[in-house]
BAKOL-788497 format. One record per residue (C-alpha): z negated, y negated, x; residue number from 1. Coordinates in steps of 0.1 Angstrom, whole numbers. Layout:
N
ATOM      zz      yy      xx    nr
ATOM       Z       Y       X   NUM
...
// end
This chain:
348
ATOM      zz      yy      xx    nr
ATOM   -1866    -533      93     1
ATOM   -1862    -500      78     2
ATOM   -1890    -473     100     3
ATOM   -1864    -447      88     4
ATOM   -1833    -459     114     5
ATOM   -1838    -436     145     6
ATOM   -1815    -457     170     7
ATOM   -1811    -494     168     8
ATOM   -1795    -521     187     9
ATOM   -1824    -540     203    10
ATOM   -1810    -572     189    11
ATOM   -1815    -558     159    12
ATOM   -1851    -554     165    13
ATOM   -1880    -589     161    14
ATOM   -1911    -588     180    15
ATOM   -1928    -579     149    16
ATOM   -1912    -545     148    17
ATOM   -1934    -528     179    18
ATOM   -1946    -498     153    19
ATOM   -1906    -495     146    20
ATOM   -1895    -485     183    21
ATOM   -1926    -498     205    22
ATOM   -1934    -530     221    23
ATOM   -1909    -537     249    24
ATOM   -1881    -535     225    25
ATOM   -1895    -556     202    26
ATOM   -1904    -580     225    27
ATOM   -1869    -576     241    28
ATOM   -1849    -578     210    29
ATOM   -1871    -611     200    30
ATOM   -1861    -626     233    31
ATOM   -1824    -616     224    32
ATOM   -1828    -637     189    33
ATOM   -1842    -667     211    34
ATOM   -1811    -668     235    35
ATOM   -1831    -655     265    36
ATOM   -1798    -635     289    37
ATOM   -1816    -599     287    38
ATOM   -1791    -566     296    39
ATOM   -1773    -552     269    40
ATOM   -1789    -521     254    41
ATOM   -1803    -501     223    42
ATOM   -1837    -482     211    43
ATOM   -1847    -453     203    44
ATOM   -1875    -452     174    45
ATOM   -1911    -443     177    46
ATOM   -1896    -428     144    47
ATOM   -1871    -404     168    48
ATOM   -1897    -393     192    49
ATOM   -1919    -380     161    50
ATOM   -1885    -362     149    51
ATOM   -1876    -344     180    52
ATOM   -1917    -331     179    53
ATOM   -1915    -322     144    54
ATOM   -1878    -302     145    55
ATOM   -1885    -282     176    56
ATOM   -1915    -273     170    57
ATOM   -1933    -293     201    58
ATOM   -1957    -309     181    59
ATOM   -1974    -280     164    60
ATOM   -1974    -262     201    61
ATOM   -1989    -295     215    62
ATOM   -2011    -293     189    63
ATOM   -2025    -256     196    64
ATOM   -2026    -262     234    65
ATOM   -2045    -298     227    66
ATOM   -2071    -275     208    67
ATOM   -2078    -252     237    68
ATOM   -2088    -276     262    69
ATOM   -2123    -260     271    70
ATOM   -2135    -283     298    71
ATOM   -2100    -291     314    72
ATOM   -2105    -328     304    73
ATOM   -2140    -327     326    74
ATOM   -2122    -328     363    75
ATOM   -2093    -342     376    76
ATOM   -2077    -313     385    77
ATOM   -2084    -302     349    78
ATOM   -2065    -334     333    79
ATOM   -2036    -326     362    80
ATOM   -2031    -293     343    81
ATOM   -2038    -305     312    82
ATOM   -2006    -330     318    83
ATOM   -1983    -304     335    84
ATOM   -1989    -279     306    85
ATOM   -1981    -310     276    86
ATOM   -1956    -327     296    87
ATOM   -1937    -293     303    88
ATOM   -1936    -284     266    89
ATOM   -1916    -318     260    90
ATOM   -1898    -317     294    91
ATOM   -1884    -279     286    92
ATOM   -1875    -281     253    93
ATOM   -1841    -285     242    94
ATOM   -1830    -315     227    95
ATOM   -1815    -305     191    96
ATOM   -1779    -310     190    97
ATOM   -1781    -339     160    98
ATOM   -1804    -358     181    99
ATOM   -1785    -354     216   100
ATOM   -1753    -363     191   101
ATOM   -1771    -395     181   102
ATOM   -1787    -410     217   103
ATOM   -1750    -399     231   104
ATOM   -1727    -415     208   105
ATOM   -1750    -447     206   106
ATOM   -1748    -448     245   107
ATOM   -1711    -444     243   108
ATOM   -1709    -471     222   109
ATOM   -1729    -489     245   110
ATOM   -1705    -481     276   111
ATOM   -1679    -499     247   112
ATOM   -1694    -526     244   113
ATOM   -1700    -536     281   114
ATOM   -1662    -519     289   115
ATOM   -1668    -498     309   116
ATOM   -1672    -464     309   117
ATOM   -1705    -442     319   118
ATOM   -1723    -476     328   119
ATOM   -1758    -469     345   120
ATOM   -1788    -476     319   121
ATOM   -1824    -484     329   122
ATOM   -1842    -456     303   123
ATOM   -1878    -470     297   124
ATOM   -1909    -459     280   125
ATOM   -1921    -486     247   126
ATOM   -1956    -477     234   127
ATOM   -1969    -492     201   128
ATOM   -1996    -504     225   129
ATOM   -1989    -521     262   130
ATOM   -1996    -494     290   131
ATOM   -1985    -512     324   132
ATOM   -1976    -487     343   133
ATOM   -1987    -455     325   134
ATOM   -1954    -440     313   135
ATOM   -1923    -433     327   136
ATOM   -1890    -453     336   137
ATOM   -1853    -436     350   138
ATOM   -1833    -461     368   139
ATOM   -1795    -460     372   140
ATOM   -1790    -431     349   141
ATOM   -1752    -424     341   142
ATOM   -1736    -403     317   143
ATOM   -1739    -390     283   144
ATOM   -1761    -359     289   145
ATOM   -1786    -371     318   146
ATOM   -1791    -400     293   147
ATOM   -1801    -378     269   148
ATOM   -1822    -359     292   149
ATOM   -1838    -393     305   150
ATOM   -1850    -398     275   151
ATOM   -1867    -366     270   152
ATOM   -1886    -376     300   153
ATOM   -1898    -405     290   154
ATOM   -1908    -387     259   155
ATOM   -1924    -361     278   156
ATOM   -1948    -389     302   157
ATOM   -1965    -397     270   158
ATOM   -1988    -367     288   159
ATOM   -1996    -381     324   160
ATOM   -2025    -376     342   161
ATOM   -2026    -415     338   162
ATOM   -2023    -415     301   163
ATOM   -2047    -386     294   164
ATOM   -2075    -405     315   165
ATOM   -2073    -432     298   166
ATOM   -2073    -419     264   167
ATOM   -2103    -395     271   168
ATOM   -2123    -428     289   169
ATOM   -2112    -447     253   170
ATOM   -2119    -420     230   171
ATOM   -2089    -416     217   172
ATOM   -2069    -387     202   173
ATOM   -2048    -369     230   174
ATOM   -2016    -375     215   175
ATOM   -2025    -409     206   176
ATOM   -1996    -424     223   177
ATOM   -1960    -428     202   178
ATOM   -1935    -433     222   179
ATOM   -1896    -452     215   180
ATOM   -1874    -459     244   181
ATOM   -1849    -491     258   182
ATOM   -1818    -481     271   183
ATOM   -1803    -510     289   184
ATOM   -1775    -516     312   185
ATOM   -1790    -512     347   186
ATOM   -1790    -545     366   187
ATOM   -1779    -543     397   188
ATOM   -1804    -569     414   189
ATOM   -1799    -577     448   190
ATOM   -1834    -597     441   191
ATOM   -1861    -585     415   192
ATOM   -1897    -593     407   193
ATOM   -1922    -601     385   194
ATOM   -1937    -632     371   195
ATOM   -1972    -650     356   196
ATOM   -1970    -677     335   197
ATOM   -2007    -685     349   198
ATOM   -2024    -674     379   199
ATOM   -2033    -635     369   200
ATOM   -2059    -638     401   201
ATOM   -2080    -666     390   202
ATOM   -2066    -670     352   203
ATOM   -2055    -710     359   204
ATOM   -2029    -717     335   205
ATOM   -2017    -750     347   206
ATOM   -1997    -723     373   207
ATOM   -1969    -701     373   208
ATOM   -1968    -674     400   209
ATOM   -1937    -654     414   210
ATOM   -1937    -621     434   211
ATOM   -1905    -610     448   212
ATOM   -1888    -585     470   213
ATOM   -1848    -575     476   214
ATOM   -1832    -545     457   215
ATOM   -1842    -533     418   216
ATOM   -1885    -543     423   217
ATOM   -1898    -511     412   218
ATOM   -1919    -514     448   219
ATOM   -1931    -553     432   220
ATOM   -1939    -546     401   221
ATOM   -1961    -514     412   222
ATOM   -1974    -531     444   223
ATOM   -1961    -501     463   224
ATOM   -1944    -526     489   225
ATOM   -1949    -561     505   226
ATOM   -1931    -592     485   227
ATOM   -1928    -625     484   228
ATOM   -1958    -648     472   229
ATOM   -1952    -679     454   230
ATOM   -1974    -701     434   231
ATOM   -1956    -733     409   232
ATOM   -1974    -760     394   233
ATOM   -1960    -756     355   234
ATOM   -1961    -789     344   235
ATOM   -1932    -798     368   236
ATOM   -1923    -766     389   237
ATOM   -1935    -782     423   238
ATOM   -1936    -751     445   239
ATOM   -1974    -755     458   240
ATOM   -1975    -720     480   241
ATOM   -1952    -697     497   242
ATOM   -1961    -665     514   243
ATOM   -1930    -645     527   244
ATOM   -1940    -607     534   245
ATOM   -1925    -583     558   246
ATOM   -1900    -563     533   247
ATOM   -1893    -529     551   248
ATOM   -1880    -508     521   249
ATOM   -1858    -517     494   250
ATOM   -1852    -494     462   251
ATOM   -1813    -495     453   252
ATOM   -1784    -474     436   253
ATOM   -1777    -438     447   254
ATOM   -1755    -413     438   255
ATOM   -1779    -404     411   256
ATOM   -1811    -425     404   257
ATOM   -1821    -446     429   258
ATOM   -1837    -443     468   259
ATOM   -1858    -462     485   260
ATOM   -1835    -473     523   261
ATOM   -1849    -500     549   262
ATOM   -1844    -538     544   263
ATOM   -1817    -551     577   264
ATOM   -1844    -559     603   265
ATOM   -1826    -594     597   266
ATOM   -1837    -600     564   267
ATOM   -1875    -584     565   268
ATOM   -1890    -615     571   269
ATOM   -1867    -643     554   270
ATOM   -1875    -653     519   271
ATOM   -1854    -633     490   272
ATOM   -1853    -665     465   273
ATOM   -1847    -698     478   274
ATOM   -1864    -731     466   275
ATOM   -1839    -737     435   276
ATOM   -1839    -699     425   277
ATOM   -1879    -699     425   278
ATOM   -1878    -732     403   279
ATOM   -1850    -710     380   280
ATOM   -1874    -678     375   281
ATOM   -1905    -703     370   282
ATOM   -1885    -722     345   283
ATOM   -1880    -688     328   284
ATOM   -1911    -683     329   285
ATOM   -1917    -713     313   286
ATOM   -1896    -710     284   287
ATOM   -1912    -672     279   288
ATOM   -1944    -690     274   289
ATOM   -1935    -716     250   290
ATOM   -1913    -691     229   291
ATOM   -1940    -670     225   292
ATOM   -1970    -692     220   293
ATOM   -1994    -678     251   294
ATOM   -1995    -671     290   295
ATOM   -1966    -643     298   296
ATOM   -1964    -610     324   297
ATOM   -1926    -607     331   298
ATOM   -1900    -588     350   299
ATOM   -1863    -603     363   300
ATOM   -1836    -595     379   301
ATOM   -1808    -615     396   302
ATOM   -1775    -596     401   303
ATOM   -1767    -586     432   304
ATOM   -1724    -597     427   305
ATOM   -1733    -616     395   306
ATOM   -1725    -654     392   307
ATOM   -1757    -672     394   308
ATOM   -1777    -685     370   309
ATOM   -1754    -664     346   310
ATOM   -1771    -632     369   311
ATOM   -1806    -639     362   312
ATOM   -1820    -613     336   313
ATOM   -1851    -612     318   314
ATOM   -1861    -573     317   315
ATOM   -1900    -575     298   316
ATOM   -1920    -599     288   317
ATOM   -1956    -589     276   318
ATOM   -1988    -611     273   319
ATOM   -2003    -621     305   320
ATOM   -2040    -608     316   321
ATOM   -2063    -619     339   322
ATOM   -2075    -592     361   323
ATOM   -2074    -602     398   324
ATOM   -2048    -585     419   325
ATOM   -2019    -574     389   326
ATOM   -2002    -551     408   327
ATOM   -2043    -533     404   328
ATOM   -2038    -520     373   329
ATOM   -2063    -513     342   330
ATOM   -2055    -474     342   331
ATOM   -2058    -475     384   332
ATOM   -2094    -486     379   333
ATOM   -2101    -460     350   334
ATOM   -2087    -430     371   335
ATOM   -2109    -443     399   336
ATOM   -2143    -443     378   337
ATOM   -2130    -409     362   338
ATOM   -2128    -392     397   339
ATOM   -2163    -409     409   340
ATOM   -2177    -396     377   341
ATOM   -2165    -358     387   342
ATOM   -2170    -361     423   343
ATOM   -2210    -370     415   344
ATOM   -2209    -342     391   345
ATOM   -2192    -318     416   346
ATOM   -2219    -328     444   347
ATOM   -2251    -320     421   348
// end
């Protein structure tokens, strides 16, 4: 894989190649080779991001402004202006006019492919390193110019108030985080989730475990609503445990992006996968696993007017951690020690 290539079909791209455009669409693009259905879509280089730094002169202001920190990284409110400051000298910058040229014909070629024209895309952060939950991701983005300007978003959350506590907590350099992006035809799931290969709460891999809830998942995969709970045994996919939650919200299509809208009182409290469709996404699961050689965190779909199985999608696969609760992230637990930290040092 040549590091020069700026955008790149993600089945072009091997799991090996997370320092070429980050490791989502690596993973992705190895899942592609393996025959796994994953949305159609392409990448933008780690090799890109450093390119629309460097040309309009971002990174050398990022630079100067990293250098005057004083003691902004010492309080939370500090690191929230620390982030608005960075992430607005990405956000506001003009995106040169080769670079806009290159994500906009390569997502018109995109819209080719599929046949159809201004397709929505998913536009999603891919760090050299795994961040769950740390950068940003645009949902049902269409058009050639808001596509563009997604992705200078997602550029531009490489400065969070998520990411800059956790590199200050790990010592690492403020800017430490590279960013590529995956571009792929948005899904529209009726049903979405995420999925363990072993049990993430007590780290038993002889089970696979299911969360679901209706509409795209965004509220599953970052705990923000109530799913469905269910627990396989791997060796055969025997459903051992179901917990159906009350779904009130749902997050769906709008005119542009996506809104959260109540769940039909009718449907709050009935199972979104039935018995055969959780046996489907385990078995998923369980081919994730084996393909890749070790327990796996992952994120489906199932189209909404989609044939099924042909609508079942694999969006991100990862390696699995135990952890207890997942949708408790890693960087949750940093912020929280962070803000104990300042709160003790406030009250002295």
């Amino acid at each position: 894989m040549e590091h020069q290539r700026y955008i790149l079909w993600l089945d072009e791209l091997r799991k090996e190649d997370g320092e070429v455009a980050g490791r989502k669409c690596a993973n992705l693009g190895e899942m592609i080779h393996l025959g796994f259905r994953v949305p159609p879509g392409f990448a933008l280089s780690i090799a890109l991001y450093s390119k629309f730094l460097e040309d309009t002169g971002v990174a050398q202001r990022l630079s100067l402004a990293m250098n005057r920190l004083g003691d902004l990284k010492e309080t939370m409110a500090g690191i929230e202006k620390l982030s608005r400051q960075l992430q607005g000298l990405v956000a506001d910058e003009p995106v040169p006019e080769t670079i806009e040229r290159l994500i906009g014909e390569r997502y018109e070629a995109l819209c080719q492919k599929v046949g159809n024209a201004d397709i929505p895309v998913a536009v999603r952060s891919s760090g050299v390193q795994s961040r769950p939950g740390m950068f940003e991701t645009i949902l049902n983005v269409k058009g050639r110019g808001p596509v563009v300007d997604a992705a200078r978003r997602v550029w531009a959350s490489a400065f969070t108030p998520r990411a800059i506590a956790f590199r200050i907590h790990k010592g690492l350099p403020l800017d430490g985080d590279r960013l590529g992006v995956a571009i792929l035809k948005m899904v529209q799931a009726g049903v979405a989730g995420i999925g363990f290969t072993m049990d993430p709460y007590t780290g038993d891999t002889s089970k696979i475990v299911i969360e679901a809830g209706w509409g795209f998942g965004e509220g599953v995969v970052s705990g923000s609503e109530t799913s469905d709970y269910c627990s396989l045994r791997k060796e055969d996919l025997a459903i051992e445990k179901k917990e159906i939650g009350k779904k009130t919200k749902r997050m769906v299509a709008g005119e542009k992006g996506t809104v959260f809208v109540d769940v039909p009182l009718e449907m709050q409290e009935i199972p979104c996968l039935s018995d055969d469709e959780i046996k489907d996404v385990g078995a998923l699961g369980k081919r994730l696993e084996d393909a890749m050689g070790e327990p796996q965190d992952f994120e489906w779909a199932i189209e909404e007017s989609g044939s099924y199985p042909e609508g079942l999608y694999l969006l991100q696969t990862r390696t699995a951690k135990v952890g207890g609760k997942p949708r408790v992230s890693a960087t949750d637990r940093i912020l929280d020690m962070i803000a104990k930290r300042i709160y003790r040092t406030a009250d002295k």
